[in-house]
C-alpha positions as CSV (number, residue, x, y, z in Angstrom):
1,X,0.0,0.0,0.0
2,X,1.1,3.5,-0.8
3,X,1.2,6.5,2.0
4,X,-1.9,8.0,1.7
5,X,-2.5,11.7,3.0
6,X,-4.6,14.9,2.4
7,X,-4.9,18.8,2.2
8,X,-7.3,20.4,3.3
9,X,-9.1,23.0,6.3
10,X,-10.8,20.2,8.5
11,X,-12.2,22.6,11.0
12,X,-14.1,24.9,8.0
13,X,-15.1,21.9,5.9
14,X,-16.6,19.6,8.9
15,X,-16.6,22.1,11.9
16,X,-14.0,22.4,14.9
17,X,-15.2,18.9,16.9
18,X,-13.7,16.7,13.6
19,X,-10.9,19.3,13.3
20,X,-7.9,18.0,15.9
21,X,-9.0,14.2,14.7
22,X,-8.6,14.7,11.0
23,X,-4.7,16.7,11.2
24,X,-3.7,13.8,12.2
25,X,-1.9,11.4,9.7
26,X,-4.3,8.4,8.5
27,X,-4.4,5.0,9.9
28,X,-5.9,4.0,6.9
29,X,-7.2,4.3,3.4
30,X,-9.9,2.5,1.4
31,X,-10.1,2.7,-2.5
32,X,-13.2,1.9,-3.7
33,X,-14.6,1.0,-7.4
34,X,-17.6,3.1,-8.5
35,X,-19.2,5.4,-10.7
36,X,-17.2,8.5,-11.7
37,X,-17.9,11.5,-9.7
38,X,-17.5,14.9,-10.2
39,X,-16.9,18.0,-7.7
40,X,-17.8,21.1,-8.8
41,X,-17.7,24.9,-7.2
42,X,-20.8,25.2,-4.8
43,X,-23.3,27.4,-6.1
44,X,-26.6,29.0,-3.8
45,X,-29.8,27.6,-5.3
């Protein structure tokens, strides 16, 4: 298995309670087959 990591501002995107959890380095990854998916820029509907 290859080291898996990620970027990003845990506190803004799930709130300050996930925020000391997810700086720390994974245990763990999981790579799942699937449909495609897209992520796009959030727009207000």
């Amino acid at each position: 298995m290859l080291p898996a990591s990620y970027h990003c501002d845990a506190a803004t995107l799930y709130g300050p309670a996930f925020a000391p959890m997810l700086r720390q380095a994974p245990i763990s990854a999981l790579l799942a087959e699937g449909s495609d998916i897209s992520v796009m820029p959030k727009k207000l509907l």
